[in-house]
C-alpha positions as CSV (number, residue, x, y, z in Angstrom):
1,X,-2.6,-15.6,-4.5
2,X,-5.2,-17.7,-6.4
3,X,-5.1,-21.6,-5.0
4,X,-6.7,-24.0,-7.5
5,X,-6.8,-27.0,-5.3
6,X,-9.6,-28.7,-7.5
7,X,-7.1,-29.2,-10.5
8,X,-3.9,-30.7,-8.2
9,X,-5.1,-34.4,-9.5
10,X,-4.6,-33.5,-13.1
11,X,-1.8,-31.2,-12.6
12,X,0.1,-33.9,-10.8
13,X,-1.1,-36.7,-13.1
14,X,0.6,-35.0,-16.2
15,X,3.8,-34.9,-14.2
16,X,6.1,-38.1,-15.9
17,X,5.8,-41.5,-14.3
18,X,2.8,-40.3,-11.9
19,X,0.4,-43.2,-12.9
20,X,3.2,-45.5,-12.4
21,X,3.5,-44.4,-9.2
22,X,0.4,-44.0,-8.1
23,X,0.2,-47.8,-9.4
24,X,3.0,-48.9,-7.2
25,X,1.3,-46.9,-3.7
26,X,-2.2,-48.1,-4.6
27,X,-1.2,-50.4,-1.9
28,X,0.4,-48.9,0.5
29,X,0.1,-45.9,2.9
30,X,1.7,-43.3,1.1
31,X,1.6,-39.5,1.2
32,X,2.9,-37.1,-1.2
33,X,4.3,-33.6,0.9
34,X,5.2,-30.3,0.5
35,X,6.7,-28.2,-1.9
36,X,5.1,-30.0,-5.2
37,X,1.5,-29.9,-3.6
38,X,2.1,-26.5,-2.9
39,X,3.4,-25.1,-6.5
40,X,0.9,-27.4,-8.3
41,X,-2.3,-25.5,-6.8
42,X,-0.3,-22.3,-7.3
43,X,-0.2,-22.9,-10.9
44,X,4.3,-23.3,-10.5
45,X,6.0,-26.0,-12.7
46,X,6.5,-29.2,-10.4
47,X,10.0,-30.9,-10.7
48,X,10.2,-32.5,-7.8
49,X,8.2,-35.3,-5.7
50,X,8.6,-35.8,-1.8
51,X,7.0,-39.0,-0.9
52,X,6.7,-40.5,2.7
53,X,5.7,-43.8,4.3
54,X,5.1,-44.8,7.7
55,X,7.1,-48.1,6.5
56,X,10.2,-48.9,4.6
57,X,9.4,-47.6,1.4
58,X,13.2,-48.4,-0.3
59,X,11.8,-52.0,-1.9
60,X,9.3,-49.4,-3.6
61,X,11.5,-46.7,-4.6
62,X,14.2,-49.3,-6.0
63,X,11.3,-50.9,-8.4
64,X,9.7,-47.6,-9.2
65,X,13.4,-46.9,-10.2
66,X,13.9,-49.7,-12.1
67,X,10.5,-49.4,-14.6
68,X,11.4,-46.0,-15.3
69,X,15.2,-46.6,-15.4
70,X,16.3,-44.1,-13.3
71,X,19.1,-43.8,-10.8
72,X,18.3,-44.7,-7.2
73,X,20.7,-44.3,-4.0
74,X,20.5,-43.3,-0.6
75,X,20.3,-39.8,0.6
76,X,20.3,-41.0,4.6
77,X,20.9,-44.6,4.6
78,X,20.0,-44.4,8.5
79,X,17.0,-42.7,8.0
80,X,15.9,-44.8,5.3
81,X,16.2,-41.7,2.8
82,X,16.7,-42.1,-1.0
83,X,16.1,-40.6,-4.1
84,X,15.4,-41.3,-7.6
85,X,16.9,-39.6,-10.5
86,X,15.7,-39.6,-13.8
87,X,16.1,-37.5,-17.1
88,X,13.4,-35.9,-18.6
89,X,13.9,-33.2,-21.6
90,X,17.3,-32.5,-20.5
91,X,16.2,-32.1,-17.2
92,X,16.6,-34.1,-13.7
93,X,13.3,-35.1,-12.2
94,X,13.9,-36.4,-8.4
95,X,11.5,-38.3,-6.5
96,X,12.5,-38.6,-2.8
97,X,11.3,-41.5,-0.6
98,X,11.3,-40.9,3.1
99,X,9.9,-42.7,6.7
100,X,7.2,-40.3,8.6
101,X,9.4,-37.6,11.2
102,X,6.9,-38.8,13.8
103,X,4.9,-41.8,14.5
104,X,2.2,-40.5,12.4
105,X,1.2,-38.4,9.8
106,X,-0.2,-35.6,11.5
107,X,2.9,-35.0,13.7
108,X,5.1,-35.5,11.0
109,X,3.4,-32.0,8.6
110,X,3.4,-30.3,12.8
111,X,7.3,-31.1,12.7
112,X,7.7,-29.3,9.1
113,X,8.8,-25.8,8.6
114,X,6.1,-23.5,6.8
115,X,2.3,-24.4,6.9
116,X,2.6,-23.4,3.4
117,X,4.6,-26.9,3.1
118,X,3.0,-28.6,5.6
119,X,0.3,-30.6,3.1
120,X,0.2,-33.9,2.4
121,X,-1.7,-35.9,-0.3
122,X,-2.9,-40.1,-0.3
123,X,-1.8,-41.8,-3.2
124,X,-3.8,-44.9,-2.6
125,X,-7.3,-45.1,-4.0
126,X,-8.9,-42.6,-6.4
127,X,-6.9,-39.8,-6.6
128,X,-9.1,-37.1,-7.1
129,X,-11.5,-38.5,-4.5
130,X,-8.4,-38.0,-1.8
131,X,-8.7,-35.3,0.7
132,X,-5.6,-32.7,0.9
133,X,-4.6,-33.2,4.8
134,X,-4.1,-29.6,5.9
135,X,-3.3,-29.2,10.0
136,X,-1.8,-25.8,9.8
137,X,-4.3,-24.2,7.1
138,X,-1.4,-24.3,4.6
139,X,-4.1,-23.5,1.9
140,X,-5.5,-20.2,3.4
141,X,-1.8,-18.6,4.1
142,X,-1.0,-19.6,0.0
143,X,-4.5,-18.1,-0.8
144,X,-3.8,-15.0,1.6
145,X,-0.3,-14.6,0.4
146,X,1.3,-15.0,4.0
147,X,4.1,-17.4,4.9
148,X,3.9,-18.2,8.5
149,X,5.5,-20.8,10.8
150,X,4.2,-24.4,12.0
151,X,5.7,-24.0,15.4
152,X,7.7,-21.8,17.8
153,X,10.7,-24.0,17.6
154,X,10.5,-24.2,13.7
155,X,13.8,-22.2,13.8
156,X,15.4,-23.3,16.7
157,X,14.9,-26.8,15.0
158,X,17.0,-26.1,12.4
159,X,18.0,-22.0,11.6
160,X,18.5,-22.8,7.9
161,X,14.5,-22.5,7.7
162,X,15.5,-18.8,8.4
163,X,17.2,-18.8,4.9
164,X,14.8,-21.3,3.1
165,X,11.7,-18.8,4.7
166,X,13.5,-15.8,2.9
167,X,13.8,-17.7,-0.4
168,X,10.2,-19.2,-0.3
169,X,9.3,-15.5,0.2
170,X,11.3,-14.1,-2.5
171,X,10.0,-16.7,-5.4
172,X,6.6,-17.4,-4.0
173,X,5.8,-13.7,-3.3
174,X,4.6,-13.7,0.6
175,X,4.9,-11.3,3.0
176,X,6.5,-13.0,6.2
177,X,4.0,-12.9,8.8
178,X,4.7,-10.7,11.8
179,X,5.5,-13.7,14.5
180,X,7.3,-15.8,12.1
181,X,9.7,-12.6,11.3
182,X,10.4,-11.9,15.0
183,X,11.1,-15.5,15.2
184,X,13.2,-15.5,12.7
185,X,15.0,-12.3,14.4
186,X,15.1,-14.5,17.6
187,X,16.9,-17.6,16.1
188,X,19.5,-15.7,13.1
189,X,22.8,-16.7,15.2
190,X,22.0,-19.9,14.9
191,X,22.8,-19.6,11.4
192,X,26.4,-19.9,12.7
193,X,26.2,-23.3,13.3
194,X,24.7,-24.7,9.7
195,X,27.3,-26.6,7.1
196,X,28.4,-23.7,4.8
197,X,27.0,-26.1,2.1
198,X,23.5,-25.7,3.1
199,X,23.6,-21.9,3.5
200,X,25.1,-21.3,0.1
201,X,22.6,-23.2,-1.8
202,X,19.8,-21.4,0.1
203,X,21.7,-18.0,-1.2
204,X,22.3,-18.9,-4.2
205,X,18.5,-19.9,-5.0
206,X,17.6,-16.0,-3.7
207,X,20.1,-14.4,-5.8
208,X,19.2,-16.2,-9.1
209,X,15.3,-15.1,-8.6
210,X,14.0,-12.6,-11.0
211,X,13.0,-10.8,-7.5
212,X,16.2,-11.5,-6.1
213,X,16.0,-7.7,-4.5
214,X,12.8,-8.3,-2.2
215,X,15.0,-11.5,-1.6
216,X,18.1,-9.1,0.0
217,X,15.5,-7.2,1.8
218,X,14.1,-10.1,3.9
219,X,17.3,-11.2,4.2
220,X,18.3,-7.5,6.1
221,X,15.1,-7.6,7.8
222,X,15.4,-10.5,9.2
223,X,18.9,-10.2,10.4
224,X,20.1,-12.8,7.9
225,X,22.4,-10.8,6.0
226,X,23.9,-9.4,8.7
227,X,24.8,-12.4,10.1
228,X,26.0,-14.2,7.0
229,X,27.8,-11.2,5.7
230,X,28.4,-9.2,8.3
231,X,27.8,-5.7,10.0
232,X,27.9,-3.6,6.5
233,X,24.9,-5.6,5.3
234,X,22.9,-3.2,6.8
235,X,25.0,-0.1,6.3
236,X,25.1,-0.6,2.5
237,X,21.4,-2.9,1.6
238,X,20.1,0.3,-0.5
239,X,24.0,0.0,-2.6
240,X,22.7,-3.3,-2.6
241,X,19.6,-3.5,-4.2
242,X,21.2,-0.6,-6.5
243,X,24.2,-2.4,-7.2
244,X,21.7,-6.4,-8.2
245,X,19.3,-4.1,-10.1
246,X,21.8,-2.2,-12.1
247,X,24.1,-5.2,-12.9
248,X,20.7,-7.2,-14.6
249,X,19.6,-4.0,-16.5
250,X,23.2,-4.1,-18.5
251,X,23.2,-7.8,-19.1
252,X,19.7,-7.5,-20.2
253,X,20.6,-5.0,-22.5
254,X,23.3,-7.0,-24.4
255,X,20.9,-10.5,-24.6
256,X,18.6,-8.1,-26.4
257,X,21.4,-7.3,-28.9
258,X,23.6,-10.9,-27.8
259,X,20.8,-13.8,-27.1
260,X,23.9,-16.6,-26.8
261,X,24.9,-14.5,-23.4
262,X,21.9,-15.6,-21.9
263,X,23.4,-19.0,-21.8
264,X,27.0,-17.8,-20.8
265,X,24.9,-16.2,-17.8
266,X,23.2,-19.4,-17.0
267,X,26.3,-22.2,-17.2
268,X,27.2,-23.5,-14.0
269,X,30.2,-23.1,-12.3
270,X,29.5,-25.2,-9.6
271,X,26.3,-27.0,-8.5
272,X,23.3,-24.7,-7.9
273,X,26.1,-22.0,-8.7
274,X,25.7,-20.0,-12.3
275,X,27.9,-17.6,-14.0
276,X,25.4,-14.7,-13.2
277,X,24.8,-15.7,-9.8
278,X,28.4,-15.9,-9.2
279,X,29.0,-12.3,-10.6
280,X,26.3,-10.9,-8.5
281,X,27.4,-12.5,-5.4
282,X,31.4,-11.2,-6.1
283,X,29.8,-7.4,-6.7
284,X,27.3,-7.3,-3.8
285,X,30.2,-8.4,-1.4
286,X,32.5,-6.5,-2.8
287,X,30.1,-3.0,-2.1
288,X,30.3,-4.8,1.8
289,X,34.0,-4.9,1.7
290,X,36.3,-5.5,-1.0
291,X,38.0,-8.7,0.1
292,X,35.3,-10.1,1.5
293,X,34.2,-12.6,-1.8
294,X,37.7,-14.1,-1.1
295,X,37.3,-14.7,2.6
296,X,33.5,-15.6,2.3
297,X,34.2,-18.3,-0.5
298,X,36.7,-20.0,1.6
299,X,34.8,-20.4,4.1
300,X,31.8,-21.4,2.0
301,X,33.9,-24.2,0.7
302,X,33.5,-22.9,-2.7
303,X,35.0,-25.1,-5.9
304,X,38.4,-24.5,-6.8
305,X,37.1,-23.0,-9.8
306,X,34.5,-20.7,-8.3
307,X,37.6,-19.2,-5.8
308,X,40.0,-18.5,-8.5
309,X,37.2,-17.3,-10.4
310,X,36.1,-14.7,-7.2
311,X,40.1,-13.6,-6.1
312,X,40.2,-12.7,-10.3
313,X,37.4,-10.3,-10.5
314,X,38.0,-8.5,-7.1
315,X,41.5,-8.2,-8.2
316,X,40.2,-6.3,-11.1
317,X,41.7,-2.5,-10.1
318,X,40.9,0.6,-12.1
319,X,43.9,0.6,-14.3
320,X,43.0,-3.3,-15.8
321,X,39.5,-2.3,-16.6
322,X,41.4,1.2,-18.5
323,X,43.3,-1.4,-20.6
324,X,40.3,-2.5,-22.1
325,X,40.1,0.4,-24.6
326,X,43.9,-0.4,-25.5
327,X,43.7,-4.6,-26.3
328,X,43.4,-5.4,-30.0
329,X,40.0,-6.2,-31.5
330,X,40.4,-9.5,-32.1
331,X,40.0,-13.0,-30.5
332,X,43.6,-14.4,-29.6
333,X,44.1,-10.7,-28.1
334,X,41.0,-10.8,-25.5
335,X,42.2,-14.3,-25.1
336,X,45.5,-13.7,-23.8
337,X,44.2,-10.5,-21.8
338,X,42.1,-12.6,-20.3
339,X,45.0,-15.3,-19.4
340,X,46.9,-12.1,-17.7
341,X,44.3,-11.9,-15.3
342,X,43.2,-15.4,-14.6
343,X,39.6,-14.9,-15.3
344,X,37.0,-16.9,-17.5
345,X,36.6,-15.1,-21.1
346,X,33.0,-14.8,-20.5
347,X,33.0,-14.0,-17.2
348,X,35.2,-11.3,-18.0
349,X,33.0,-10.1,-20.6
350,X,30.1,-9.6,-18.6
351,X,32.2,-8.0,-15.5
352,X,33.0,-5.3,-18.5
353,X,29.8,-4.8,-19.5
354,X,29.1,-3.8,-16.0
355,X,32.3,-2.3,-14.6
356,X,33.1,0.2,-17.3
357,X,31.7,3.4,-17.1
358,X,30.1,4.5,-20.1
359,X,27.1,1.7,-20.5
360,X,26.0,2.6,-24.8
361,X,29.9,3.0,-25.7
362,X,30.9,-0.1,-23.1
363,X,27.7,-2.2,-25.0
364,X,29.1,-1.7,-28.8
365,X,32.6,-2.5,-27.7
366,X,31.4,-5.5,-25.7
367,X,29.2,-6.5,-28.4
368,X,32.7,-6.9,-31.0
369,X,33.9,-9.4,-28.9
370,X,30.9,-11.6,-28.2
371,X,32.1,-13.6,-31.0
372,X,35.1,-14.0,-30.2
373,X,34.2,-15.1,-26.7
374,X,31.7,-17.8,-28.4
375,X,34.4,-19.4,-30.5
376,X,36.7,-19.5,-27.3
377,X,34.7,-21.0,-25.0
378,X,37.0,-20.9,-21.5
379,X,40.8,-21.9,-23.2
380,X,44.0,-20.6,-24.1
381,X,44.8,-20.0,-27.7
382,X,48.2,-21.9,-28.3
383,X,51.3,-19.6,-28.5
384,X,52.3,-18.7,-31.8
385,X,55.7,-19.7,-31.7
386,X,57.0,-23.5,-29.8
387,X,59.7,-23.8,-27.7
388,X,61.7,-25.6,-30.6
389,X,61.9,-22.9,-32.8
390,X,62.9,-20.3,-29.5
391,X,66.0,-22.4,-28.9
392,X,67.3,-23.3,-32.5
393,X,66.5,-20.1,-34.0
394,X,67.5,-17.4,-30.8
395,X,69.6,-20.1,-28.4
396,X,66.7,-19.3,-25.6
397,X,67.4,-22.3,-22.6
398,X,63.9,-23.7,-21.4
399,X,62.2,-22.0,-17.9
400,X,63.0,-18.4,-17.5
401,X,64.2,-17.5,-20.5
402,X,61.4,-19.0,-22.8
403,X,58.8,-18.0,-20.7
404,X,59.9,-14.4,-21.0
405,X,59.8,-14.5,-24.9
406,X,56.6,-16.1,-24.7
407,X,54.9,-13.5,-22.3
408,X,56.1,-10.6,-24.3
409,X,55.1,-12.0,-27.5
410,X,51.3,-12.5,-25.4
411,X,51.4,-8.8,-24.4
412,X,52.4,-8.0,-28.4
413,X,49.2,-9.8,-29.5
414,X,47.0,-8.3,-26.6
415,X,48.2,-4.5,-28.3
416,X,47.6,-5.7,-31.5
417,X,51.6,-5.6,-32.5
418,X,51.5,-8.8,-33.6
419,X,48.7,-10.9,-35.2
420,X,50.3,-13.9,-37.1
421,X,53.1,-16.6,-37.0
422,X,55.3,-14.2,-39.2
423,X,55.0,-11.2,-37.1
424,X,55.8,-13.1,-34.0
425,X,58.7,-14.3,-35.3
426,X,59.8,-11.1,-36.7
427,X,58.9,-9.5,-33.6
428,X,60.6,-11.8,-31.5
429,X,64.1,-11.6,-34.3
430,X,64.1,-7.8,-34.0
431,X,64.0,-7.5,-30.4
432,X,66.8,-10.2,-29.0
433,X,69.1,-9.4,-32.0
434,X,68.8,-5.7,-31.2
435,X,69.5,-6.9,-27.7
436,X,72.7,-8.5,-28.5
């Protein structure tokens, strides 16, 4: 991996509100870590700063705040840990303002996780006359490709590095070295014991990568996945990587033909959480064992939406995906066969364009309804016919009764029986008259 450590002063420098805050630390002893020294000699976008002091630094971060009128609050009041939020082309630039782990700089990079983070920066004086501090010779595992360890109790410190290793792995595009993987091996149970919270998000971050697959592979390696997902992780990780690869080829094929689904696949459902990741977390669990997306987001403390969501798509059998080639062609008809299963339009739409059989015939038909889908967004169309006009014009009493008619009517429009106001009224005439 080329490392262009010479150009990390202008790199960083073009970063928004740098100078100001280099103006603000020209004082002080401040140190920028980690993750944005290491992706801005790597030549990755930088969207976030980690800043430490061996002081206070909240005065600092509060009037740094302020001149760019951000949003600043505490992310470990105790600890003396905040952030600052600010928006910046649609996007959310954070700037994190911390004490030093240790009583000195040094020790605090020898208490970090990877030496590939391990790297601090000065902020006072001259920038590009500063001198990277490196202890673990972060630079040469970047430069050889390797992502190694600062310690042997990096893991037992805090097993969520485990997951944060794999995912550093995966997007970077390391090979773990040899003694940091048996450590990780050692340490995996301790995985257990981590807030569900944390884990997901590290997940999450693997699955959305474009090499999301190398991602699953560390993850069995490692005895992650086993451990998170169980003991047919490593029974099924080929139907796995089979299952991701095939489920990105079809979506890719209909944003070739469909551009706007690249956005459907890229809405959130919940933070850190998109549609896409969302479907390919449901189908890889679901090649484990079939309930297990139900169970798994549960105890992930998934959003309300996200679960309902999850239990809809694994509750997709066979015989619902067969209806597809019997629903109408037409908007309020996917709608409301969408409704019957409790399931997002889109997100229904792109569990089609995987699930059905017959990818170029599936595509065409997908493609009709993209539309459709686009003009929906995630709502119910209104029902064609009120309650009011049930009761004067065929005596139907509210609850049971009305929401019978209604639910029929629905299933009418889903076959295409009935399309208009008219129709559902004639419909709805015809059937209880012949009933009486």
């Amino acid at each position: 991996m080329q490392v262009a450590i010479d150009k990390l002063p202008d790199t960083l420098q073009c970063f928004p509100h740098f100078d100001l805050l280099l103006a603000l630390c020209s004082t002080k002893d401040a140190y920028l870590v980690g993750g944005a020294i290491r992706d801005a000699v790597i030549g990755r976008p930088v969207t976030d700063l980690d800043l430490i002091f061996p002081d206070d630094p909240t005065a600092l971060a509060k009037e740094f705040a302020r001149q760019i009128e951000g949003c600043w609050f505490w992310l470990d009041q105790d600890r003396l840990q905040s952030r600052v939020v600010v928006s910046q082309d649609d996007e959310g630039l954070n700037f994190d303002f911390a004490l030093f782990r240790a009583p000195d700089l040094e020790r605090d990079l020898l208490d970090r996780d990877f030496t590939i983070n391990a790297l601090a920066l000065p902020l006072s004086g001259d920038l590009s006359a500063s001198s990277l501090v490196d202890p673990c010779c972060g630079l040469n595992d970047l430069q050889q490709g390797s992502l190694r360890m600062v310690g042997k109790d990096s893991f037992t410190n805090d097993p969520l590095r485990i997951i944060k290793g794999v995912r550093h792995a995966t997007t970077l595009g390391l090979m773990v070295d040899v003694g940091t993987l048996q450590a990780m091996q050692s340490e995996v149970t301790g995985l257990d014991h981590i807030a569900p919270e944390r884990v997901r998000q590290e997940v999450w971050k693997i699955l959305a990568d474009e090499q999301a697959v190398l991602g699953l592979r560390l993850l069995h390696e490692c005895g992650a996945g086993g451990q998170l997902f169980g003991e047919g992780f490593a029974s099924t990780i080929m139907t796995l990587t089979g299952c991701l690869e095939a489920c990105r080829a079809s979506w890719q094929q209909l944003v070739d033909d469909e551009p706007i689904v690249s956005e459907w696949l890229g809405q959130e459902v919940e933070q850190g959480l998109s549609n896409e990741t969302l479907l390919l977390w449901t189908f890889l669990l679901m090649s484990i064992e079939q309930e297990l997306p139900v169970s798994l987001a549960k105890k992930w403390l998934l959003s309300r939406k996200a679960r309902a969501n999850i239990s809809a798509i694994v509750a997709l059998d066979e015989d619902a995906l067969n209806e597809f080639s019997t629903i109408a062609r037409s908007e309020r008809a996917y709608a409301w066969w969408a409704a019957r299963y409790r399931i997002a339009p889109k997100l229904l739409l792109l569990v089609l364009t995987v699930e059905l059989p017959d990818l170029k015939q599936t595509l065409a038909e997908v493609q009709v309804l993209v539309p459709f889908v686009g003009r929906l967004g995630d709502r119910r169309p209104a029902d064609l016919v009120n309650g009011h006009w049930l009761h004067n014009e065929l005596s139907l009493g509210a609850g049971p009764e009305m929401s019978n008619a209604l639910e029929m009517l629905r299933n009418a429009e889903i076959s295409g029986e009935v399309s208009s106001e008219t129709e559902a009224k004639d419909f709805l005439c015809r059937h209880y008259h012949n009933k009486d």
